[in-house]
C-alpha atoms as one frame of an Amber mdcrd trajectory, in Angstrom:
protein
   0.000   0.000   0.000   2.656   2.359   1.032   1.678   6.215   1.982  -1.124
   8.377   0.300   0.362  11.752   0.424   3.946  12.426   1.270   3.178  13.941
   4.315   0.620  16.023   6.554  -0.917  18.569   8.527  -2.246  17.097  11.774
  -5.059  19.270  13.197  -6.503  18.628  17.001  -9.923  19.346  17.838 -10.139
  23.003  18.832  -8.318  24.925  16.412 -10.606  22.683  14.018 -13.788  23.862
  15.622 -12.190  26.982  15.697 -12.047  27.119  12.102 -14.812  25.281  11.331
 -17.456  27.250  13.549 -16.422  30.783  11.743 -16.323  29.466   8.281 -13.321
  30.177   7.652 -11.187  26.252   7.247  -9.731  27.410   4.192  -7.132  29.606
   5.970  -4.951  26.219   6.821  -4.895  25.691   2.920  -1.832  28.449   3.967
   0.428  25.390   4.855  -0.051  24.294   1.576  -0.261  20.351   2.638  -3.079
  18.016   3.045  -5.143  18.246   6.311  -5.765  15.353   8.739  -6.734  14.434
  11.971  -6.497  11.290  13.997  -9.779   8.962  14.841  -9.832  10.090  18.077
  -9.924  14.085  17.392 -12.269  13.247  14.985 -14.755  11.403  17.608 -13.660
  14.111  19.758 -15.748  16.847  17.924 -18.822  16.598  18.576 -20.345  20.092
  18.421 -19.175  21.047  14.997 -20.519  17.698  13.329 -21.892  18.897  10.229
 -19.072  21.351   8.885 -16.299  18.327   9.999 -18.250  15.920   8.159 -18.731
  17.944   5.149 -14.869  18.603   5.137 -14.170  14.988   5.003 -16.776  14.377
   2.762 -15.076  16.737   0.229 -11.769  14.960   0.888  -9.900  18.589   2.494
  -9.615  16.517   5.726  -8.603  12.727   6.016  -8.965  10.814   9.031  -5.869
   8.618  10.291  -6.433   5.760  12.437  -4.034   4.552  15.268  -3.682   0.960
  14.956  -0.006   0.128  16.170   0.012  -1.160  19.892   3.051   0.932  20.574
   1.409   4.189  19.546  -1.969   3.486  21.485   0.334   2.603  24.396   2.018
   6.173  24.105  -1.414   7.573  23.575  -2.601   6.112  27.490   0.459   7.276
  28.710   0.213  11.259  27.799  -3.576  10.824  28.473  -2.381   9.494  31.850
   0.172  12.849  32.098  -3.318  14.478  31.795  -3.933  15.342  28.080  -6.731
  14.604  25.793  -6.734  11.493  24.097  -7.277  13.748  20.705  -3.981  15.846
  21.781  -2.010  13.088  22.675  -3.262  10.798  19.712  -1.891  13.643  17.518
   1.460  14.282  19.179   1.824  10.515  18.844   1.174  10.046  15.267   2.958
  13.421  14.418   6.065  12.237  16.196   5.697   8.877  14.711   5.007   9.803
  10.816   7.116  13.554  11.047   3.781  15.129  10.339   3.487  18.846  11.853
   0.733  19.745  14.229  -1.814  22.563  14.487  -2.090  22.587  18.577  -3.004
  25.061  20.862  -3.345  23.649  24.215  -0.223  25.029  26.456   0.434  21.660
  27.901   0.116  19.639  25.374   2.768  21.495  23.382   5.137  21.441  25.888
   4.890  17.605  25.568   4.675  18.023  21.446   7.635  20.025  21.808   9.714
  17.377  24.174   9.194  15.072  20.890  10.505  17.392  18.544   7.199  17.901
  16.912   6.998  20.672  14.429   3.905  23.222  16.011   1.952  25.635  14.444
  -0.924  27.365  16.248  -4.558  28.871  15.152  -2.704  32.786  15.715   0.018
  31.045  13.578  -2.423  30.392  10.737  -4.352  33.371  10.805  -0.520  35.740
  11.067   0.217  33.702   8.012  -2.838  34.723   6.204  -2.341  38.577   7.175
   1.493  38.380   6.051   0.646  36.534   2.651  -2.510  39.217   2.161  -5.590
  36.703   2.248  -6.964  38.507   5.610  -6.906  42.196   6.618  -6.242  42.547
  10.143  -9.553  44.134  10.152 -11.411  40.547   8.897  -8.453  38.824  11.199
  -9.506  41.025  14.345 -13.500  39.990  13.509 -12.399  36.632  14.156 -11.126
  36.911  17.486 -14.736  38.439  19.100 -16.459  35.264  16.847 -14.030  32.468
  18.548 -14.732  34.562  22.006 -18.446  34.996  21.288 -18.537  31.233  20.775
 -16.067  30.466  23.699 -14.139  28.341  21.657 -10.487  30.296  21.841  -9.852
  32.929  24.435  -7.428  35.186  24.003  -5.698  37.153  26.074  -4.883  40.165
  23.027  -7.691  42.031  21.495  -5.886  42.517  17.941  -3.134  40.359  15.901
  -1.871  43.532  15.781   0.258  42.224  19.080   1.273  39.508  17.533   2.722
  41.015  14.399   5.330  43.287  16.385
């Protein structure tokens, strides 16, 4: 069988319902490599159901399984360290298949990191948008009262503005 794309863009579940819930998934199209997420992120989202399944349906996100013993076994073991099972599945499989990882959650890469997992973050994405001119800061800034309105990513800046220094 072999692989069936050279390599990926792991996504965990909140900076895909982060995307998802404003409309706005295209912006990790940016990376410029095919989007996936493991089975457990993907059973992990429950709330944005319909725009997830639509993006698999149109093939812009795959779905990888975990099936090696080993890797589950690593999985327990960070969930036991007290991370999601969709955080550590993805740390796991990134590590495993030198994917990169869109991750947000402050623990969980600090134990990405310890694996030499190459992060990227929803501000990354959205700085990366503003820099390659797909997104005013205007439209960029209307996206951080959306993800607060729908308390899916608090921030502690009010513009990207601060990020862009």
């Amino acid at each position: 069988m072999g692989n069936y794309w050279s390599t990926y863009v792991l996504v965990d579940a909140p900076p895909l319902i982060s995307f998802s819930k404003i409309g706005k998934f295209d912006l990790l199209e940016i990376l410029a490599l095919p989007l996936a997420c493991t089975d457990f992120v993907r059973a992990e989202v429950r709330r944005s159901r319909e725009p997830l399944e639509n993006l698999f349906a149109v093939q812009r996100l795959k779905e990888i399984a975990l099936i090696d013993p080993a890797q589950l076994l690593e999985v327990e073991q960070l969930y036991g360290e007290g991370l999601g099972r969709g955080e550590a599945s993805s740390i796991v499989l990134a590590r495993h298949k030198g994917y990169s990882l869109i991750l947000d959650a402050k623990r969980a890469r600090k134990k990405a990191e310890a694996r030499s997992v190459l992060l990227h973050s929803t501000a990354e994405i959205v700085i990366q948008n503003i820099r390659a001119g797909m997104l005013t800061m205007t439209e960029a800034d209307t996206f951080i009262a959306q993800w607060q309105l729908l308390g899916e990513f608090p921030l502690s800046y009010k513009s990207f503005t601060e990020l862009l220094s």
